[in-house]
KEKE-3310 file (N, C-alpha, C; in steps of 0.2 Angstrom, whole numbers, plus 5000, padded with zeros to 4 digits):
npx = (5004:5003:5007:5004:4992:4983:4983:4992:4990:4999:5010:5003:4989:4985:4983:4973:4962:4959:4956:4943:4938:4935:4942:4952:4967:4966:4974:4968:4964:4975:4978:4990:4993:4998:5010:5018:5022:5031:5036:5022:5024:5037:5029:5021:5028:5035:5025:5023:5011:5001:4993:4981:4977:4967:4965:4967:4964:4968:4962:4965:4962:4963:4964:4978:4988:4977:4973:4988:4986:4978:4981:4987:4980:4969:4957:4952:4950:4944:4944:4939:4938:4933:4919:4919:4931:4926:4915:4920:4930:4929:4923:4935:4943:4934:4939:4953:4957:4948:4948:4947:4940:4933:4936:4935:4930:4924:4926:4916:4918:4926:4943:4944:4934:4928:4921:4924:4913:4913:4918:4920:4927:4934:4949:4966:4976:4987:4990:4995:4994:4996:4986:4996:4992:4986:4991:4997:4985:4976:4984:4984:4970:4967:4973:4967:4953:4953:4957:4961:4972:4985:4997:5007:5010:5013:5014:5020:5024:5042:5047:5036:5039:5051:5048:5039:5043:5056:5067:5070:5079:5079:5079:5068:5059:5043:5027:5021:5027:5030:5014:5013:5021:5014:5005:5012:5028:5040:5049:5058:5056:5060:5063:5053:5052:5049:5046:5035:5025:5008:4999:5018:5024:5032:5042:5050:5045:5042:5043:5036:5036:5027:5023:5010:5011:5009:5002:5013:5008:4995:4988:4984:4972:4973:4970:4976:4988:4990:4985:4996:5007:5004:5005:5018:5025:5018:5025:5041:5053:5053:5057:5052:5044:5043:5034:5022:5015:5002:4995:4998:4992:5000:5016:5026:5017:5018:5032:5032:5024:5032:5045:5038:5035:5047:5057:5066:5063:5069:5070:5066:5053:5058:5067:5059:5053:5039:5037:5042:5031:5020:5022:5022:5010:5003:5005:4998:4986)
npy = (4994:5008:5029:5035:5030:5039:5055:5068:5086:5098:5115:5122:5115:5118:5132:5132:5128:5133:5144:5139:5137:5150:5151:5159:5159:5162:5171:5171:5159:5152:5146:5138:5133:5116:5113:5105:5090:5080:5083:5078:5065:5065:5068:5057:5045:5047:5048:5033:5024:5009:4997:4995:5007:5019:5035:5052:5067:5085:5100:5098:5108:5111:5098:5091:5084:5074:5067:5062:5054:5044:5032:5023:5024:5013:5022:5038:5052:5067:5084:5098:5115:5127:5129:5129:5123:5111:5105:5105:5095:5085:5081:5084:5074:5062:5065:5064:5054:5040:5028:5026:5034:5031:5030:5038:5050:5065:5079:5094:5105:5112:5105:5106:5105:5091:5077:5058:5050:5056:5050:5035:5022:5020:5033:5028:5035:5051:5061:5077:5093:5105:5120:5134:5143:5136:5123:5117:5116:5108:5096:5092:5091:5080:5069:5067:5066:5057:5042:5030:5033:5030:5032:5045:5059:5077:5091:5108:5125:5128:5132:5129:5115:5112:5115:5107:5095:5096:5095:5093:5106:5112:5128:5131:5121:5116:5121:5114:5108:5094:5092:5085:5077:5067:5062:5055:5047:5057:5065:5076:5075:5079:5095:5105:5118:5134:5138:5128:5128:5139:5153:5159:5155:5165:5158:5143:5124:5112:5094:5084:5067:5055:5044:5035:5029:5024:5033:5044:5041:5030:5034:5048:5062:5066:5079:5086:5085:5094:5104:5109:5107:5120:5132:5131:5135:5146:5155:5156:5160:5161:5152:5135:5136:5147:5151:5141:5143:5150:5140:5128:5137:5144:5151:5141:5131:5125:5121:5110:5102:5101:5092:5084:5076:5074:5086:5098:5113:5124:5121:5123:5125:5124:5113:5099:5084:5073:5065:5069:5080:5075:5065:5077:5082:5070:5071:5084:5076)
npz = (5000:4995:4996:4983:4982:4983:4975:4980:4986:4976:4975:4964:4965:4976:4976:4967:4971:4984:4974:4970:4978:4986:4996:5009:5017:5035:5049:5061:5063:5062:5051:5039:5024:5019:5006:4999:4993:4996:5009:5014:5015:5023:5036:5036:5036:5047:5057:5058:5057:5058:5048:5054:5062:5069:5064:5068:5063:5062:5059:5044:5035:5017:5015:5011:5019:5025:5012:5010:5024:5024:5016:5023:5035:5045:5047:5044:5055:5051:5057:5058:5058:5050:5043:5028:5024:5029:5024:5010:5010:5008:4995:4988:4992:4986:4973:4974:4979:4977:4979:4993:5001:5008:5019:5025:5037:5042:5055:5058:5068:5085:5090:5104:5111:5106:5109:5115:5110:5099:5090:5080:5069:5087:5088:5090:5084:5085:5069:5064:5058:5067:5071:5074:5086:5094:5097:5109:5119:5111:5108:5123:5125:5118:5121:5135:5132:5123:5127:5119:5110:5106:5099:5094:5080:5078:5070:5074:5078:5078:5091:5100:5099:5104:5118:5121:5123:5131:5143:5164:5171:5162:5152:5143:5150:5154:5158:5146:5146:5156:5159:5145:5148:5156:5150:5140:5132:5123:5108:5097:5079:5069:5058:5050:5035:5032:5021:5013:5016:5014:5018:5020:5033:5046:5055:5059:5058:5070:5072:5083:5091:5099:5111:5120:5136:5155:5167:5179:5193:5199:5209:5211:5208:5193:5189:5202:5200:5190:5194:5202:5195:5190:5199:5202:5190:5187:5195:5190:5193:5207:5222:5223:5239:5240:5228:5229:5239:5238:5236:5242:5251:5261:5262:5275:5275:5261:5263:5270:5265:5253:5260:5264:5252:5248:5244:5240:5246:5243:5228:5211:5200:5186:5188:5193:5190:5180:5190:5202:5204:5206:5216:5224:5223:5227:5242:5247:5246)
capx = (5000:5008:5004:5002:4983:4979:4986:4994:4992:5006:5007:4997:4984:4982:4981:4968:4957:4957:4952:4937:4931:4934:4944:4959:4970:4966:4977:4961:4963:4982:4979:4995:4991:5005:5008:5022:5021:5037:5034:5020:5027:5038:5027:5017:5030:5037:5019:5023:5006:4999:4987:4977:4976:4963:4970:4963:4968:4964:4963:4965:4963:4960:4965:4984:4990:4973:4975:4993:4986:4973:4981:4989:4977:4961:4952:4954:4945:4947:4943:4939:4933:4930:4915:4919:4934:4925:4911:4925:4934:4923:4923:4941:4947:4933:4940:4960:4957:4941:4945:4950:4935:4924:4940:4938:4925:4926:4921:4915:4916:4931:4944:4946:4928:4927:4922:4926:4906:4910:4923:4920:4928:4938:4954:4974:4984:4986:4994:4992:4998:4991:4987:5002:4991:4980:4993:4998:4979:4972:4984:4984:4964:4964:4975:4964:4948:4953:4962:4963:4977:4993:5006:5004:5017:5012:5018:5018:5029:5047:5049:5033:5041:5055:5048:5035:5049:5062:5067:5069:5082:5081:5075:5060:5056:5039:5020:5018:5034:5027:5010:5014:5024:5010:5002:5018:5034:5040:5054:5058:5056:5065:5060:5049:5056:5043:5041:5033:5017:5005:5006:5021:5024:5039:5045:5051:5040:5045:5041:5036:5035:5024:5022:5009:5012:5004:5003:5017:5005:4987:4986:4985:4971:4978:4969:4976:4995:4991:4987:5003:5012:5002:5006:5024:5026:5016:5030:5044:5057:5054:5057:5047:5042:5037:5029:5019:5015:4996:4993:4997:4990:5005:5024:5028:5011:5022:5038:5029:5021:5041:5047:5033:5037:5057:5057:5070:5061:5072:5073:5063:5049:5058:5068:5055:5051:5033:5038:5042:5025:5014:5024:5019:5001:5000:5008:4991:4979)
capy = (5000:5017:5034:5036:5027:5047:5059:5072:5092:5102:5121:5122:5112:5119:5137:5131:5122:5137:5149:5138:5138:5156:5152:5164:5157:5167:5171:5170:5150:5149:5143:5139:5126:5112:5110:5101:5081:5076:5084:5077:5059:5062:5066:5050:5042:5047:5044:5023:5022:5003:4997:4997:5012:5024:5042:5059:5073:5091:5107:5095:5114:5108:5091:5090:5077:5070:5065:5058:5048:5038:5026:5021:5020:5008:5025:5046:5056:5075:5087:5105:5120:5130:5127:5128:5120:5104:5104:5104:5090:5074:5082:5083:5067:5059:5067:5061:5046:5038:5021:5027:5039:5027:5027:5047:5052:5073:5081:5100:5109:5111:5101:5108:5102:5084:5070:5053:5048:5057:5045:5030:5017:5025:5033:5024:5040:5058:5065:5084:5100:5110:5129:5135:5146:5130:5117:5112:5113:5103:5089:5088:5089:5074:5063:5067:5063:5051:5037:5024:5035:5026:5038:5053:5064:5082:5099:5115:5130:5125:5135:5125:5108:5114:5115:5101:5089:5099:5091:5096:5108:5116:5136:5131:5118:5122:5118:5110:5098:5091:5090:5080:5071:5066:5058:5051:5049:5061:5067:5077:5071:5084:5102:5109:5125:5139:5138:5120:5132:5145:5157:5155:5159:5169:5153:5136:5121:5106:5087:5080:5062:5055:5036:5038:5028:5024:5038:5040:5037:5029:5036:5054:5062:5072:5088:5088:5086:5099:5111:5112:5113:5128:5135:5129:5140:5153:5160:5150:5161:5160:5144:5132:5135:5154:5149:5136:5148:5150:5132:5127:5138:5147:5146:5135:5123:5122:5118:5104:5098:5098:5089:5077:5073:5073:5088:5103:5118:5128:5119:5129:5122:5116:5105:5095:5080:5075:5061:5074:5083:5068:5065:5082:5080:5066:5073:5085:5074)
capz = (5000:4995:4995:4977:4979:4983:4970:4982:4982:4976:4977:4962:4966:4984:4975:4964:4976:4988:4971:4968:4984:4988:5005:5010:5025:5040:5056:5067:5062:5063:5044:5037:5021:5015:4999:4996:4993:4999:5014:5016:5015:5027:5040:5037:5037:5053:5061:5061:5057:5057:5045:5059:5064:5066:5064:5071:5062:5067:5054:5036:5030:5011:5014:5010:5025:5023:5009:5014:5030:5020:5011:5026:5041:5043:5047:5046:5059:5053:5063:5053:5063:5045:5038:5019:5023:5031:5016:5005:5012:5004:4987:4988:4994:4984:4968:4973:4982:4975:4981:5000:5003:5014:5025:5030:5043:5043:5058:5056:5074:5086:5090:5109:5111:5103:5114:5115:5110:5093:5086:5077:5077:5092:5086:5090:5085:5083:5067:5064:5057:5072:5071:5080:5093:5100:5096:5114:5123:5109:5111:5128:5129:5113:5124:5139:5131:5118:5130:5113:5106:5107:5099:5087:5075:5076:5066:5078:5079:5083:5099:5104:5100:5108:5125:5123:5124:5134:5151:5168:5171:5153:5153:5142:5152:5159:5160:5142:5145:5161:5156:5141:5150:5162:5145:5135:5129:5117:5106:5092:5073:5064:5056:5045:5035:5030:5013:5010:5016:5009:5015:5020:5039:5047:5059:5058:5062:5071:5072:5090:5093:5106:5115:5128:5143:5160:5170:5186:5199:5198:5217:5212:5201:5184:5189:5205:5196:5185:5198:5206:5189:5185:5203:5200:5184:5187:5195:5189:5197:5214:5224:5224:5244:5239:5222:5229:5245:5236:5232:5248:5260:5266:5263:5278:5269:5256:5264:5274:5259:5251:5262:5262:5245:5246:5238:5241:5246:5240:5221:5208:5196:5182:5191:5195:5184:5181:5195:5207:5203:5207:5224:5228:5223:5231:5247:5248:5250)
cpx = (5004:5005:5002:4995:4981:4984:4988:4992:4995:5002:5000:4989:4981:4977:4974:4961:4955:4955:4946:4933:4930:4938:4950:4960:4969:4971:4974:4964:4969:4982:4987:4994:4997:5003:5013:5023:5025:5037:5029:5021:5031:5034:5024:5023:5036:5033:5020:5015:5005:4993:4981:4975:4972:4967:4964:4965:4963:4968:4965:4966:4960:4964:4972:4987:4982:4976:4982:4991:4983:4975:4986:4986:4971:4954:4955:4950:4947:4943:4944:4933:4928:4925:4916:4925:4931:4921:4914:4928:4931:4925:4932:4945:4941:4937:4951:4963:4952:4943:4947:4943:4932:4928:4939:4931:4928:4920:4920:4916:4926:4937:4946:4940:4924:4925:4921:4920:4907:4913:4920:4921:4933:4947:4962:4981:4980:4991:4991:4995:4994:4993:4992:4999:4987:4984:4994:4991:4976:4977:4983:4974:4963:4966:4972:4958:4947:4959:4963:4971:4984:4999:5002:5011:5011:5018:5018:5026:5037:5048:5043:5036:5045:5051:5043:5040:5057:5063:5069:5077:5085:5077:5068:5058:5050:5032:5021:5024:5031:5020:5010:5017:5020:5009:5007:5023:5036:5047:5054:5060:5058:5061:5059:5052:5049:5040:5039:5025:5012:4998:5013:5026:5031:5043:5044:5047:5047:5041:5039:5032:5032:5021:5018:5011:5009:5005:5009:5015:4999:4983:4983:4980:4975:4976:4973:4985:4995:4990:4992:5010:5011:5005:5015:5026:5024:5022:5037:5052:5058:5055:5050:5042:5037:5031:5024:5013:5007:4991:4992:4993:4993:5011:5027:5023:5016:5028:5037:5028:5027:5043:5045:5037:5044:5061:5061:5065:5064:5074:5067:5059:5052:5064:5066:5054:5045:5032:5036:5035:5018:5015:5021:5012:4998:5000:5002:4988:4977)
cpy = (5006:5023:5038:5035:5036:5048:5068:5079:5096:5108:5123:5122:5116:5128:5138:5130:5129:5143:5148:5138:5144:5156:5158:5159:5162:5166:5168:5162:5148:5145:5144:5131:5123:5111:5107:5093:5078:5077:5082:5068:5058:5063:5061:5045:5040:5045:5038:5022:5011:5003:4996:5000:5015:5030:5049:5065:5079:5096:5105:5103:5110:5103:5087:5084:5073:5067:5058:5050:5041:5033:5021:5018:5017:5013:5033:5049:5064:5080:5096:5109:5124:5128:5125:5123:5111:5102:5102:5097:5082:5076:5080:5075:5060:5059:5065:5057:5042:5032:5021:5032:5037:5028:5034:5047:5060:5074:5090:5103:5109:5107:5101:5105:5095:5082:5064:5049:5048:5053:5037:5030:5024:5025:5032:5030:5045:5059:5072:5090:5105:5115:5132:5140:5140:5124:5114:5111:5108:5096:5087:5085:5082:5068:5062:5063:5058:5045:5031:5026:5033:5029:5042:5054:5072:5087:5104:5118:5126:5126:5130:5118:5110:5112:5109:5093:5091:5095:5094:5099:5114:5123:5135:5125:5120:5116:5113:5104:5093:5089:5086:5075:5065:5058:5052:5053:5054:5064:5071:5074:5076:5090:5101:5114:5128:5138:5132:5121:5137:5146:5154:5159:5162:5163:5146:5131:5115:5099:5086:5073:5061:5047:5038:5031:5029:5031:5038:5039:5036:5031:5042:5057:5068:5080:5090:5089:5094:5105:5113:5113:5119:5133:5134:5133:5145:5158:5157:5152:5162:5153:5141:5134:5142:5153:5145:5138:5148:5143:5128:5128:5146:5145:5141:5129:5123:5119:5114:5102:5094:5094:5083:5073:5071:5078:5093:5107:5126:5129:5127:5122:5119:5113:5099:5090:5079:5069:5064:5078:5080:5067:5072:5083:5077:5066:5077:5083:5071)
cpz = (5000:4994:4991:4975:4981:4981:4976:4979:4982:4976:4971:4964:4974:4981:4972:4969:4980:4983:4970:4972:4989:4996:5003:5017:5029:5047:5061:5068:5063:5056:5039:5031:5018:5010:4995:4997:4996:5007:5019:5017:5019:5032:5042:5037:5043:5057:5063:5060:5055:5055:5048:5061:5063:5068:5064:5068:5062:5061:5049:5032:5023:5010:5010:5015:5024:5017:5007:5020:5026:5019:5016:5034:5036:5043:5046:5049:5057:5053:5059:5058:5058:5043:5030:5019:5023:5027:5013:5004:5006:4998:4987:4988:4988:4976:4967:4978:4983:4980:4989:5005:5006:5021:5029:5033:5044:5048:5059:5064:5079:5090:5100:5112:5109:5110:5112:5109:5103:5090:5084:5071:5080:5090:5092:5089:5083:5076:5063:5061:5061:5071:5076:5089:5097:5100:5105:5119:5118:5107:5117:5129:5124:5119:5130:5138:5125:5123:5125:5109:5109:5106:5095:5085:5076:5075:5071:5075:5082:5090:5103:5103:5103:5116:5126:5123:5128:5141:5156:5168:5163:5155:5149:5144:5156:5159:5154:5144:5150:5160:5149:5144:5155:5156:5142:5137:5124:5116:5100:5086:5067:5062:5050:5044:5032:5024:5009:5014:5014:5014:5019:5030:5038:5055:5055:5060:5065:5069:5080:5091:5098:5105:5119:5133:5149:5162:5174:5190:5197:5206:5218:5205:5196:5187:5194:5204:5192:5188:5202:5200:5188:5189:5200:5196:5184:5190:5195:5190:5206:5216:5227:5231:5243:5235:5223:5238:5244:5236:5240:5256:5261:5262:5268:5276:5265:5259:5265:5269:5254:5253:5263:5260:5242:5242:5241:5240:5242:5231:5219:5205:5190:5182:5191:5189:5185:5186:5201:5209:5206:5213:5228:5228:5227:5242:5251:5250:5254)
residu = (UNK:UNK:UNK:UNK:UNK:UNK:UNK:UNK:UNK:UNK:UNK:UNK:UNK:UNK:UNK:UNK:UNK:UNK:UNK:UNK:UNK:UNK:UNK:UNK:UNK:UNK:UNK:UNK:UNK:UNK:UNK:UNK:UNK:UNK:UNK:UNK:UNK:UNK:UNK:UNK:UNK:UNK:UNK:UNK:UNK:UNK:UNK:UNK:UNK:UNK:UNK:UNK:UNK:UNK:UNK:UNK:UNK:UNK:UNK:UNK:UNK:UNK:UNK:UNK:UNK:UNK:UNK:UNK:UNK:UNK:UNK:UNK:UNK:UNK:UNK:UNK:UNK:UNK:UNK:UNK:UNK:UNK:UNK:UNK:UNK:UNK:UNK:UNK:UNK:UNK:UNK:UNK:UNK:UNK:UNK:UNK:UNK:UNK:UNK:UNK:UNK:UNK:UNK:UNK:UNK:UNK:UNK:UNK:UNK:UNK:UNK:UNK:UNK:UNK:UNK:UNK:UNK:UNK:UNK:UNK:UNK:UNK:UNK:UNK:UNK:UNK:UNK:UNK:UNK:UNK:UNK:UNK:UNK:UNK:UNK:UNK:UNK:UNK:UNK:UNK:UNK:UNK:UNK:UNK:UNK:UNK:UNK:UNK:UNK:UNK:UNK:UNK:UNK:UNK:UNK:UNK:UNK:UNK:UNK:UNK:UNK:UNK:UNK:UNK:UNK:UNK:UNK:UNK:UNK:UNK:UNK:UNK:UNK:UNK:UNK:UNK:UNK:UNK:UNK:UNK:UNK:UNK:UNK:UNK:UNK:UNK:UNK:UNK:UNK:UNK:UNK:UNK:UNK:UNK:UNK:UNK:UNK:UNK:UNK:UNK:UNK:UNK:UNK:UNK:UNK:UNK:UNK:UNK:UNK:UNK:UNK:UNK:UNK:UNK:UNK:UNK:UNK:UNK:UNK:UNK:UNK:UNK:UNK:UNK:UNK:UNK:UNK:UNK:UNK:UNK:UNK:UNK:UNK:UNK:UNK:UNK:UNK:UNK:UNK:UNK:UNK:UNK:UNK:UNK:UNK:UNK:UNK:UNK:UNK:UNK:UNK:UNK:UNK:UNK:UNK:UNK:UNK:UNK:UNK:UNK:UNK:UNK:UNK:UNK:UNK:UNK:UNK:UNK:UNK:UNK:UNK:UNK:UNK:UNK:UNK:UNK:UNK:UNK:UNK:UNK:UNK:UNK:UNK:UNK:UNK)
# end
């Protein structure tokens, strides 16, 4: 099975497609459309998709990585907040990739807002070219309320791949690192350069690879983790003992709570792994 059973859209084709349909890429949307075939190959082919696979993708835009997934997963979930653009999508993919078009399931609304119930069958991975302003809530809320996803590949800004994969002691280490890490494993999978899009932005993209994996503890709920990174970073130069000064109560709450957990009152927030985070949590309740 190769990705020639759909006829890929180059820049042409994309130019074309968005004159018939009257679209413009807007900011609002974070619309930035790929149109380069090779490009698009490799991201599917960094995904590891198994023909098993059902695949969730989020803002198709006019159906360039769709088009790409198809031929390689069991299902496509895509996820278009645009109206014209999510009308369009069917015609599209019926017109360049006739024999694969039962495989797609286009959902019109946004992708912050999905739940579980919408999906069928129930989707195994993420891959995406996310809008660069909503790329990290809208994977942490898929991997939250889609528990069947296994791994993903998503596109974002590089400064955001950057920190969604960064580790404790790194300067952009911070909320989304630790929050992802709650979910998955993850690494980067190489860069995107700017003009293999239209328009054609003014940054780099990256690749980020993602495994998820158990939680670190099943003793401690997520929200109540998530609330003490948010405190933790909110002010992410002070020590953890002052920063956590709110969360706690008090700063001597917090140092007890530290101490609890085995944690230096004095560290700072991204110190911490999302291990250390979950000891603290758990230290709470």
């Amino acid at each position: 099975m190769t990705v020639e059973q759909a006829r890929l859209l180059g820049p042409a084709e994309i130019r074309e497609l968005a004159a018939r349909l009257g679209v413009a890429p807007t900011k609002k949307l974070g619309q930035n459309f790929l149109h380069d075939p090779n490009t698009i190959r490799r991201i599917v082919a960094a995904a590891e998709l198994d023909p098993a696979d059902v695949a969730v993708e989020v803002g198709p835009g006019l159906g360039s990585l769709t088009l790409g997934l198809l031929p390689f997963a069991a299902h496509v979930h895509a996820v278009e907040i645009d109206p014209p653009l999510a009308a369009a999508l069917g015609a599209t993919a019926a017109e360049r990739a006739p024999a694969l078009v039962d495989r797609l399931t286009i959902h019109n609304g946004d992708a912050m807002r999905v739940t579980a119930a919408e999906f069928d069958p129930p989707p195994t991975a993420l891959v995406a070219n996310l809008p660069y302003n909503v790329a990290v809530p809208v994977v942490l809320h898929l991997l939250a309320e889609l528990p069947g996803i296994r791994h993903g590949l998503v596109m974002v800004q590089k400064e955001v791949a950057d920190r969604l994969t960064a580790v404790p002691g790194s300067k952009i280490y911070g909320i989304p690192s630790v929050k992802l890490a709650w979910y998955a494993s993850s690494r980067q999978a190489g860069k995107v350069p700017p003009a293999v899009f239209w328009p054609v932005p003014n940054v780099d993209s990256g690749l980020v690879s993602f495994t998820r994996r158990e939680p670190p503890r099943d003793d401690v709920p997520r929200d109540a983790v998530f609330a003490v990174v948010d405190a933790a970073f909110a002010q992410r130069r002070k020590t953890l003992r002052a920063a956590l000064a709110g969360w706690a109560g008090s700063a001597p709450a917090a140092e007890a709570l530290l101490r609890k957990a085995g944690i230096d009152p004095s560290a700072r927030g991204e110190q911490l792994d999302v291990h250390a985070f979950a000891a603290l949590a758990a230290a709470k309740l």
